[in-house]
C-alpha positions, -999 to +999 in steps of 0.1 A: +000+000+000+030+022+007+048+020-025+012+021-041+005+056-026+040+069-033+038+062-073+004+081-070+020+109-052+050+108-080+026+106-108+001+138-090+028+160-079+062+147-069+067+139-103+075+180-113+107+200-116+111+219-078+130+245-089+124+283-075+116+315-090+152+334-092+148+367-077+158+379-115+148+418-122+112+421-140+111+431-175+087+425-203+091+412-235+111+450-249+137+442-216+123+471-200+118+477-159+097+496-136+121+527-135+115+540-169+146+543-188+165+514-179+166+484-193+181+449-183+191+420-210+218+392-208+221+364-183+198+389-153+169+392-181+164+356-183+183+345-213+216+328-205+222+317-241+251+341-258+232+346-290+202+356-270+221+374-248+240+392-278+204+399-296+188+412-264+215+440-264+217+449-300+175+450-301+176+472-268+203+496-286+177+494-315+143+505-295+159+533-274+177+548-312+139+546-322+129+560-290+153+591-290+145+597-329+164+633-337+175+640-302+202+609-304+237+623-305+226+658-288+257+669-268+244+676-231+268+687-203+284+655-184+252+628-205+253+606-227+221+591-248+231+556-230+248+543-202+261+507-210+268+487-173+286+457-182+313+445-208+302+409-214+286+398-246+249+419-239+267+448-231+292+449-263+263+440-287+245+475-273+276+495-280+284+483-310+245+489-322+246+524-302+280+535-325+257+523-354+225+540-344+243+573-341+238+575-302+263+588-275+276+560-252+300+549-224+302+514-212+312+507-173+331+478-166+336+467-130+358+440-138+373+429-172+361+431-202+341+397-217+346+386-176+324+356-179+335+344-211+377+343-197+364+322-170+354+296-184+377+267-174+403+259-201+393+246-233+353+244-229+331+241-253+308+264-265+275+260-276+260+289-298+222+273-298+198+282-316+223+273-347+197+288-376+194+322-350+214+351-364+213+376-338+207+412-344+230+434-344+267+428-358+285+411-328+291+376-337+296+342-316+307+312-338+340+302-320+338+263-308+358+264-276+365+293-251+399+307-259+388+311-298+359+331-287+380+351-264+398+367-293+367+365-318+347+388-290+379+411-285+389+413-323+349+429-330+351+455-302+386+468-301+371+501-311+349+502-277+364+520-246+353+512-213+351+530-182+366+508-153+340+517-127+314+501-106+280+509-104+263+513-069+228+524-078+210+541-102+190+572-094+163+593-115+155+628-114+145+655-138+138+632-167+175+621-163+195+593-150+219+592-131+245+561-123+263+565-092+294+548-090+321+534-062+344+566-072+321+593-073+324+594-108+284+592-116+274+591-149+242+611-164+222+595-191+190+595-206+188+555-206+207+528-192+212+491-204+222+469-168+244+437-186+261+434-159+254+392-157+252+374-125+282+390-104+268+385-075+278+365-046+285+327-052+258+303-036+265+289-009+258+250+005+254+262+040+273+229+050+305+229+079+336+229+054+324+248+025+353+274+035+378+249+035+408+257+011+400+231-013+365+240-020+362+260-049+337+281-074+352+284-107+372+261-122+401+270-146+422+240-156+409+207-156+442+195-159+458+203-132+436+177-114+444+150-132+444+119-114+431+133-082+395+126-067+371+154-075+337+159-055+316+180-078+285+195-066+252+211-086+235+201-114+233+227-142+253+231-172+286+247-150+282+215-128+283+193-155+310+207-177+331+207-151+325+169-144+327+162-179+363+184-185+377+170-150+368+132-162+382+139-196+416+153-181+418+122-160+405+125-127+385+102-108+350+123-103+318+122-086+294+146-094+267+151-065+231+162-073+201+167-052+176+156-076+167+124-095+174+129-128+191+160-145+166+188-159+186+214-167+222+206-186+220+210-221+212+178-237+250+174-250+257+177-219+232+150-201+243+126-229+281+129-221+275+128-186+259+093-191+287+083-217+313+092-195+298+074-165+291+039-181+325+037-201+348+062-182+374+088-204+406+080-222+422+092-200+419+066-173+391+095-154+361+077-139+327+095-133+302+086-106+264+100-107+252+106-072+218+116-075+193+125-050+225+133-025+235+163-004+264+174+008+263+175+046+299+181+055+335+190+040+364+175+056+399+180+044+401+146+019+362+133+020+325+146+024+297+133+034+268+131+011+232+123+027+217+099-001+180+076-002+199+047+010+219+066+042+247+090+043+278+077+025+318+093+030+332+103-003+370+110-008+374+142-017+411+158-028+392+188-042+358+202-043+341+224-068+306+237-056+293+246-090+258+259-078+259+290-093+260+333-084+230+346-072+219+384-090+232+413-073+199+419-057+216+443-033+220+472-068+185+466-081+170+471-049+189+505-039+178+513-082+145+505-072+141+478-097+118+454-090+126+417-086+105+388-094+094+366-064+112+391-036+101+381-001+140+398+008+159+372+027+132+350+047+148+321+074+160+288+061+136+269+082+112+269+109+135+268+134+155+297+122+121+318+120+117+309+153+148+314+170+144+351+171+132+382+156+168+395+140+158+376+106+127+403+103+148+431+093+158+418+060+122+406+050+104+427+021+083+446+043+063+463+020+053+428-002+045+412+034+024+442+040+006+444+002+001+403+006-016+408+039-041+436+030-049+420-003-055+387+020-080+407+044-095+421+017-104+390+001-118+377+037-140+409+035-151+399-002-162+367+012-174+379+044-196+401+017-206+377-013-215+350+016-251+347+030-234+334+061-209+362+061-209+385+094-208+418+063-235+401+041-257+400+073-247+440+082-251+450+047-285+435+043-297+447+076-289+483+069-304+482+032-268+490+014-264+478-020-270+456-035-298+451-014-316+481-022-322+465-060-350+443-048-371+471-039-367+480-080-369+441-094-399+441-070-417+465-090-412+447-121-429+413-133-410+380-121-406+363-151-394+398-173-358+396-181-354+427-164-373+419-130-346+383-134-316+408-136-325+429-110-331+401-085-301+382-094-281+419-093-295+425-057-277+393-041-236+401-035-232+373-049-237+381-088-208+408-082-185+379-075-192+359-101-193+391-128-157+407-114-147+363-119-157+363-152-147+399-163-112+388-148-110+354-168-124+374-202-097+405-196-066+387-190-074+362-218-073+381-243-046+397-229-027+366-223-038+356-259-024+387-272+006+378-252+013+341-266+001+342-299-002+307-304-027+285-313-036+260-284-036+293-259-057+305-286-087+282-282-078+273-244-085+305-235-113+307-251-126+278-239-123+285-201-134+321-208-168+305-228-173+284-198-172+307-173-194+330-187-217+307-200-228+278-173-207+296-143-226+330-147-255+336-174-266+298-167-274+300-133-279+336-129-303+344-157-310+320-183-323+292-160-343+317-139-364+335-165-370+300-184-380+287-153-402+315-143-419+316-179-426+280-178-407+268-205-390+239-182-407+209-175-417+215-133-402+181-129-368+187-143-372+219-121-376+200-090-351+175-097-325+197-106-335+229-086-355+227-054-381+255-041-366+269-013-380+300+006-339+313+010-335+312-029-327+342-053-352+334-072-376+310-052-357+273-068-318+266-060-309+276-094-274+278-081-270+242-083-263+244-118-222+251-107-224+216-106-227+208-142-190+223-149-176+218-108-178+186-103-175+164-064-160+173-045-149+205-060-182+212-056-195+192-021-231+210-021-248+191-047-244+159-029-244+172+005-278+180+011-303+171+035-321+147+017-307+128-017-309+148-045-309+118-068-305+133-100-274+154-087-259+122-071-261+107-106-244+137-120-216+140-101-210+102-097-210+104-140-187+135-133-159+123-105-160+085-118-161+081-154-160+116-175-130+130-152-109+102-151-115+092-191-101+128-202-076+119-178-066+088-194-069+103-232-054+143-227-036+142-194-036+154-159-049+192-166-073+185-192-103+193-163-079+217-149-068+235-176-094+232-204-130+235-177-127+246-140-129+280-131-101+277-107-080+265-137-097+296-157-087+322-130-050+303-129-042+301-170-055+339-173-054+363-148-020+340-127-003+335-161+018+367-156+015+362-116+029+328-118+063+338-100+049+352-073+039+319-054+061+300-033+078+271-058+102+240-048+101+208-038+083+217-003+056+233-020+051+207-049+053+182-016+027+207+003+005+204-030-001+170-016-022+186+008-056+186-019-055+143-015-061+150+021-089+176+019-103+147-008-099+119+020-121+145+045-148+145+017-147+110+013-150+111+049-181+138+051-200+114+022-200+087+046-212+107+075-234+122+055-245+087+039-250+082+077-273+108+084-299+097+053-308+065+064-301+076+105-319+110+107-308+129+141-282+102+150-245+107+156-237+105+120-258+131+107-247+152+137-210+149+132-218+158+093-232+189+099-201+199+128-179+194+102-193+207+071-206+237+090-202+238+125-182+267+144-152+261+170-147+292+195-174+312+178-149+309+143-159+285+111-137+265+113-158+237+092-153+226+056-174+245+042-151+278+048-114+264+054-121+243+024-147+261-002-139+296+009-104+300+023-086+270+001-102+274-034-119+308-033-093+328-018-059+308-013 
C-alpha cells in the first residue's frame, strides 16, 4: 500500500521539476523595468544563451535609437544618450549597435572586459544554440571552444572603450538618470542598459567545510587535477561541464546532485555525462552520478553526502561547488528595480524563523504588508458575497447595495428579463461571479495577445466561454427566467433545482455550478439534506467516469486546464502572476495537501450517507459539525477552510 500511494503521489505532484523563482529583475518582453529608462538583457533578463544574450543588447540599442529619434547624438553637459553597465557579450552588442544608431555611449566595466567568457575553465566548449538564430546586431559568436571566442569577441570590439568603474545604484530625477558609482564618478544619461550578468555573490551549500581551502567556485584547468578525486557539486550546465572536462583530463570524479534525474544541462551535456559514466574517459578518469544526495559536510580529503539509502563518505582531494552566483539583488534594490518573487531574505527553516526576531529586518516589508491587506480584503469579499458572512448579514440589515435593487426588481414582473436581472443583481453574490468572469475574459485576451499561439488560442477561449456561460449567465439568468416563464418541465425543475424560501429566485438555481464543478470541488450538490438523486447521478458520472477518461486520453490538466474556473482564473489572470507563489520541492510536496482535503470528503460522504438512512443520530450530527459547524465562535468547518479560504481565496 505504501509504495502504491507513493507512485500516486509521484505521478500527481512529486513527479514535477522543484525549482524556485530566481529573484531575476522584472522586465517585459522590450527588456524594460519599472524605472522608466533602464533596461536589463543578458544572463539577469532571463536568457543565458550568448546569441540571445548578444540579440537582447543589439534589439535594446535598436528601440531606445527609435525611441530618441532626432534628439540621439545631442551633446548635453556631463550625459550621454546611453549608459552601457557591463562589458560581457549583452553589453558589447549595445555599444556596437549604439555606434551604429548614431547614439552617444559609455560602457562601465567593474571587472574585465568579456569577464564571464575568460572564465570559463580551459578549453570548454561552447555551444552557440539556436544554430539557424542570427542575432541582431553585428556582434558575432561562432567560436567552438573558449579561448577562440575570447579573441573573436575582443577582435569585433577593439574600437569600444570602457570606463573601469562600478555601479552602486542608479538614481532618477529630472527626466534624467543618473548612475552613481564606487568613485564618485556618476554618470548622467537618458537611458541605461544593466548587462552586468550574474556578479553577485556565489551560492553557498550552508554545509560545515564549504570554507575549506580546497573548495572551490570556478574552475580554470581541468588538468591540473588529473588523477586526483574530485567531489563535484550542482546540477546545471557549469556543474556538469566541469565533471565532464575534469573526467576527460583524467581524474576520478563524482558529481553530486540533489535531484533524481538532470533537468537542466543541455542535452549534449546529459548525454556525455551518461557516456562518461558507463564507459569512463581516455584518459583513465572515472565519473560517478550521485543523485538524489546532499552534501552534509566538507572534511579536508572526504564529504559526506546524505543519499536515499543513508549518508555515504566520499573522498574528496578537491571540491568544486558549481551551484551557481546569485543576482546582485543588493544594486536593483537600492535602483528600485523590481525583482520577481522578492520576499527579501526569509529564514531557512522553521527553526531559524523561530529562534528570534533579528531575521525580520531583512524581510520585504512592503510585499508582506501588500500580501496581507490584499489577503483581508479577500476575507472581506467573502465575508460580503456570503449569506453566512458576518458583512452580508450587516449590509443587508442596513439596506446597502445591493440590497436596495430588490425594492426596483420588485416593482417589475418575475418572469421579465429585467425583474430576473435585477433580483439576481441584488444578491452580492452576482458581483463575485461578474468581477470572476470579467477577470478570466480581460486577462485572456490579454494573455492571448501575449502568446500568440494556437492552443492558448482556443484554451482560453474555452475557459473564458465556460465561465461566462454555465458559471454566470446559466445559473444567474437564463435558467431563472426559463424557469419562471414556464418553459421547463416543473419536474426537471424539481429535480435539478428545489423550491426553497432562501433562494434568489424561489428554486436553488445555483446548483447548476455543478454541471462544470464537479464532487467534490463542488460538495453542495451531494451534501444536502435529503438525496438529491438526480445530482448524485451527476456528479457520480462527473468524478467516476468523464474525469478520469479525459484523464486517461489528454492528461492530468485536461479538467484543470481546459474547464474549471479555478484553472480559468489560474491560466489567465496567474499566467503573468505565476512567479509570485512559493515554488520547490516543499511546495510541490505541500501540493499533496488537496489528497487530504479529498480523504475528508470522502469522509463527510459517509457521514453524511449516515445521516440519510439515521436521521438525528451521531452521523448526521458529526456531518453537519464538520461541514458547517463553528469552534470558539470561528468557522472553522469545511465549508469555509475548504470552499472559501482554500479554493476561493488561497
Amino acid at each position: 500500500m505504501t509504495t502504491l500511494l507513493a507512485r500516486y503521489a509521484h505521478w500527481l505532484h512529486l513527479d514535477y521539476p522543484g525549482g524556485k523563482v530566481e529573484r531575476l529583475p522584472r522586465v517585459d518582453e522590450r527588456f524594460r523595468t519599472n524605472v522608466e529608462g533602464v533596461y536589463v538583457v543578458g544572463d539577469l533578463a532571463g536568457v543565458p544563451l550568448l546569441k540571445f544574450s548578444m540579440d537582447g543588447g543589439a534589439r535594446v540599442a535598436q528601440q531606445i535609437g527609435d525611441d530618441l529619434g532626432a534628439e540621439r547624438g545631442r551633446k548635453e553637459e556631463g550625459a550621454v544618450d546611453v549608459a552601457i553597465l557591463g562589458a560581457g557579450a549583452a553589453g558589447m552588442a549595445a555599444a556596437k549597435e549604439c555606434r551604429k544608431q548614431g547614439l552617444s555611449f559609455e560602457v562601465l566595466e567593474a571587472s574585465r572586459r568579456f569577464a564571464t567568457v575568460k572564465d570559463f575553465q580551459k578549453e570548454k566548449p561552447i555551444y552557440t544554440y539556436p544554430d539557424e538564430m542570427t542575432p541582431a546586431g553585428d556582434l558575432r559568436a561562432t567560436a567552438p571552444v573558449k579561448e577562440a571566442l575570447v579573441d573573436e569577441l575582443e577582435a569585433q570590439t577593439t574600437e569600444i572603450q570602457t570606463r573601469d568603474a562600478e555601479a552602486e545604484k542608479i538614481e532618477r530625477s529630472d527626466g534624467r538618470l543618473t548612475v552613481v558609482t564606487g568613485k564618485g564618478e556618476n554618470l548622467e544619461a537618458r537611458r541605461v542598459i544593466v548587462a552586468i550578468g550574474r556578479s553577485g555573490n556565489y551560492r553557498h551549500l550552508g554545509t560545515p567545510g564549504e570554507d575549506r581551502g580546497h573548495v572551490h567556485h570556478r574552475l580554470h584547468d581541468p588538468a591540473d587535477h588529473a588523477g586526483e578525486r574530485v567531489l563535484v557539486i550542482g546540477g546545471g550546465d557549469s556543474a556538469a561541464e566541469a565533471a565532464i572536462a575534469l573526467t576527460e583530463a583524467g581524474a576520478q570524479v563524482r558529481l553530486s546532485y540533489r535531484r533524481a534525474r538532470f533537468t537542466r544541462p543541455k542535452p549534449e551535456n546529459t548525454d556525455r555525462l551518461r557516456e562518461l559514466a558507463e564507459a569512463g574517459a581516455p584518459s583513465g578518469g572515472t565519473l560517478q552520478l550521485v543523485m538524489e544526495s546532499e552534501v552534509e559536510e566538507i572534511r579536508e580529503s572526504e564529504a559526506d553526502l546524505s543519499t536515499p539509502g543513508g549518508e555515504q563518505t566520499v573522498e574528496a582531494d578537491v571540491v568544486y561547488a558549481m551551484i551557481g552566483r546569485e543576482a546582485p539583488l543588493d544594486f536593483f534594490r537600492r535602483s528600485g528595480i523590481a525583482l520577481r518573487n522578492d520576499w527579501g531574505d526569509t529564514p531557512d527553516s522553521l527553526g531559524e524563523a523561530l529562534s528570534g526576531l533579528s531575521w525580520m529586518k531583512n524581510v520585504n516589508g512592503r510585499r508582506l504588508a501588500a500580501f496581507a491587506a490584499f489577503f483581508l480584503f479577500m476575507c472581506a469579499v467573502f465575508s460580503w458575497k456570503n449569506s453566512s458572512g458576518l458583512l452580508y448579514r450587516w449590509a443587508q440589515a442596513a439596506g446597502t447595495f445591493p440590497f436596495t435593487l430588490s425594492e426596483w426588481a420588485a416593482s417589475l414582473p418575475d418572469a421579465s428579463l429585467a425583474g430576473v436581472v435585477l433580483t439576481s443583481a441584488a444578491a452580492p453574490s452576482f458581483y463575485y461571479t461578474l468581477a470572476y468572469s470579467a477577470i478570466v475574459v480581460i486577462f485572456g485576451w490579454r494573455r492571448v495577445k501575449r502568446r500568440k499561439t494556437e492552443y492558448v488560442a482556443w484554451q482560453t477561449a474555452t475557459l473564458a466561454a465556460i465561465q461566462v456561460v454555465p458559471l454566470f449567465l446559466l445559473p444567474e439568468i437564463i435558467l431563472p427566467y426559463l424557469g419562471g416563464n414556464g418553459l421547463l418541465p416543473t419536474g426537471l425543475l424539481d429535480a435539478l433545482f428545489p423550491t426553497s424560501e432562501y433562494a434568489t429566485h424561489g428554486r436553488e438555481y445555483w446548483r447548476a455550478y455543478g454541471f462544470i464543478l464537479a464532487w467534490p470541488l463542488n460538495v453542495y450538490n451531494v451534501f444536502t439534506s435529503d438525496p438529491l438523486w438526480w445530482w448524485l447521478g451527476i456528479c457520480f458520472v462527473q468524478t467516476f467516469v468523464l474525469i478520469p477518461g479525459m484523464i486517461y486520453y489528454w492528461g492530468k490538466g485536461a479538467y484543470c486546464g481546459w474547464i474549471c474556473s479555478c484553472g480559468a482564473l489560474a491560466e489567465t489572470l496567474g499566467d503573468t502572476h505565476r512567479d509570485k507563489m512559493p515554488h520547490g520541492e516543499k511546495w510541490n510536496k505541500l501540493n499533496l495537501a488537496g489528497q487530504v482535503i479529498l480523504g475528508l470528503a470522502f469522509v463527510l460522504l459517509f457521514f453524511r450517507i449516515g445521516g440519510w438512512i439515521w436521521p438525528n443520530s451521531l452521523l448526521a450530527g458529526i456531518f453537519n459539525a464538520g461541514v458547517y459547524g463553528q469552534l470558539l465562535g470561528f468557522q472553522i468547518n469545511y465549508s469555509w477552510m475548504v470552499d472559501v479560504v482554500l479554493a476561493g481565496m488561497i
